[in-house]
C-alpha positions in Angstrom: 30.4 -128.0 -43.5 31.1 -124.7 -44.2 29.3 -121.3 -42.6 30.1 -117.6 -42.8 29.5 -116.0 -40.2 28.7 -112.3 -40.8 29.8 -110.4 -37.4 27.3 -107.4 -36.8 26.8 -104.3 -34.9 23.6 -104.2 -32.6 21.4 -101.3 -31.4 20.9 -103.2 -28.0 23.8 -105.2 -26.8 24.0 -106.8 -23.6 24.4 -104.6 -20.7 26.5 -107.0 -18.4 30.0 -106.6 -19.5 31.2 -109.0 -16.8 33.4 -112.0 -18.5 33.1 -110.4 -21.3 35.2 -113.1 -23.6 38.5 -112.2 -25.1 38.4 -112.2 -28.8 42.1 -112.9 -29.1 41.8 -116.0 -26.8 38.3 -116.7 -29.3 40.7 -116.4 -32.7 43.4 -118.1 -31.2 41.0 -121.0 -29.6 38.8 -121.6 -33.0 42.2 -121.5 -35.8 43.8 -123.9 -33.5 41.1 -126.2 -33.5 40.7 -126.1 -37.2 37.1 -124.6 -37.1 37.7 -121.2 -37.9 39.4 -120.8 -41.7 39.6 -117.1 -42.4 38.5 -113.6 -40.8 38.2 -109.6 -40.8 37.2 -106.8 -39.5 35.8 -104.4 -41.9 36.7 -101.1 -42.8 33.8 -98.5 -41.3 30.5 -98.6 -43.8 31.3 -95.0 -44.7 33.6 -96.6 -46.8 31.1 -99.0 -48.5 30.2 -98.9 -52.3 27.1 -100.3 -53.5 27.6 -101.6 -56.8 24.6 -102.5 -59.6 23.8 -102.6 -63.2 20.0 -101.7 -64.3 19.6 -101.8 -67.8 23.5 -102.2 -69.2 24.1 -98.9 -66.7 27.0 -99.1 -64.2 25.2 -97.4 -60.7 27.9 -96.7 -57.8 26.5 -95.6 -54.5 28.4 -94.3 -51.8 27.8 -96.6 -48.3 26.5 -99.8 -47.7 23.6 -101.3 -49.5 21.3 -101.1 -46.7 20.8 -97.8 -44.7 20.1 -99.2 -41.4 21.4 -98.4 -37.6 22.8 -102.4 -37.1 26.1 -103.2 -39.8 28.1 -106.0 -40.7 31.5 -105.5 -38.9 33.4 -108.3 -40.1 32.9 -112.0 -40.4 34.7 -115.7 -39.8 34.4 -118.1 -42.2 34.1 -121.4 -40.2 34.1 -124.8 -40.7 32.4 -126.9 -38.4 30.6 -130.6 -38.4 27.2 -129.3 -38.2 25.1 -126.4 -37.2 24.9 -127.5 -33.9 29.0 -127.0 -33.6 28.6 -123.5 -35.6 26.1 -122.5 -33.1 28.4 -123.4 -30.0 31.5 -121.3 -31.7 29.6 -118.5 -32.2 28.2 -118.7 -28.8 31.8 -118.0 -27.5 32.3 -115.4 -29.7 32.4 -111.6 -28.1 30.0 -110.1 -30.3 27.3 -112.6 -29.6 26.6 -110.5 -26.5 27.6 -106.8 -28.1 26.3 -107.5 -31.4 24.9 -110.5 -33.6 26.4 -113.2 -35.1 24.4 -114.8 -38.3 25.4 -118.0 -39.8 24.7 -119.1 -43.2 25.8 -122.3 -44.8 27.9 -122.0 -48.0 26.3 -123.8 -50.8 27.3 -126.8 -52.2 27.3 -127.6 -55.4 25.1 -124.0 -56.6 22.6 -125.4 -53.8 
């Protein structure tokens, strides 16, 4: 099964930086294994643009779509057997104690 994982900032990350793990070692770990498929870091939110159409009108907004103080930072696209596996790689992953990790199942089939 597929997940994305969206890698995001935190306003309260964990204080102990002791064994903090290496996210080199995590990339290199996870695409060796096969679970981890793609992945970025994004560009800072200041260069976001928030794109809609209301009533046939093209509206472009400068920033992200959300004004808030946590931000997506990147994300992994992962496969994985189950959640349960998901859940263990993104236990290892770094930002899991500076930031959040949230997985979300790719739809199959629309569902």
């Amino acid at each position: 099964m597929k997940y994305m994982m969206f890698v995001c900032s935190d306003t309260e990350p964990d204080t102990d930086q002791r064994n903090l793990p290496d996210i080199d070692a995590w990339v290199a770990e996870n695409d060796g294994r096969g679970r981890r498929l793609d992945g970025s870091v994004f560009a800072p939110e200041s260069s976001a643009t928030t794109v809609r159409v209301r009533e046939g009108e093209l509206i472009l907004t400068d920033g992200p779509f959300a004004e808030t103080k946590e931000v997506i930072v990147g994300f992994d696209l992962l496969e994985c057997a189950d959640l349960d596996e998901a859940i263990e790689v993104a236990r290892t992953h770094p930002m899991a104690r500076l930031g959040r990790l949230e997985l979300r199942p790719l739809a199959v089939d629309g569902q």
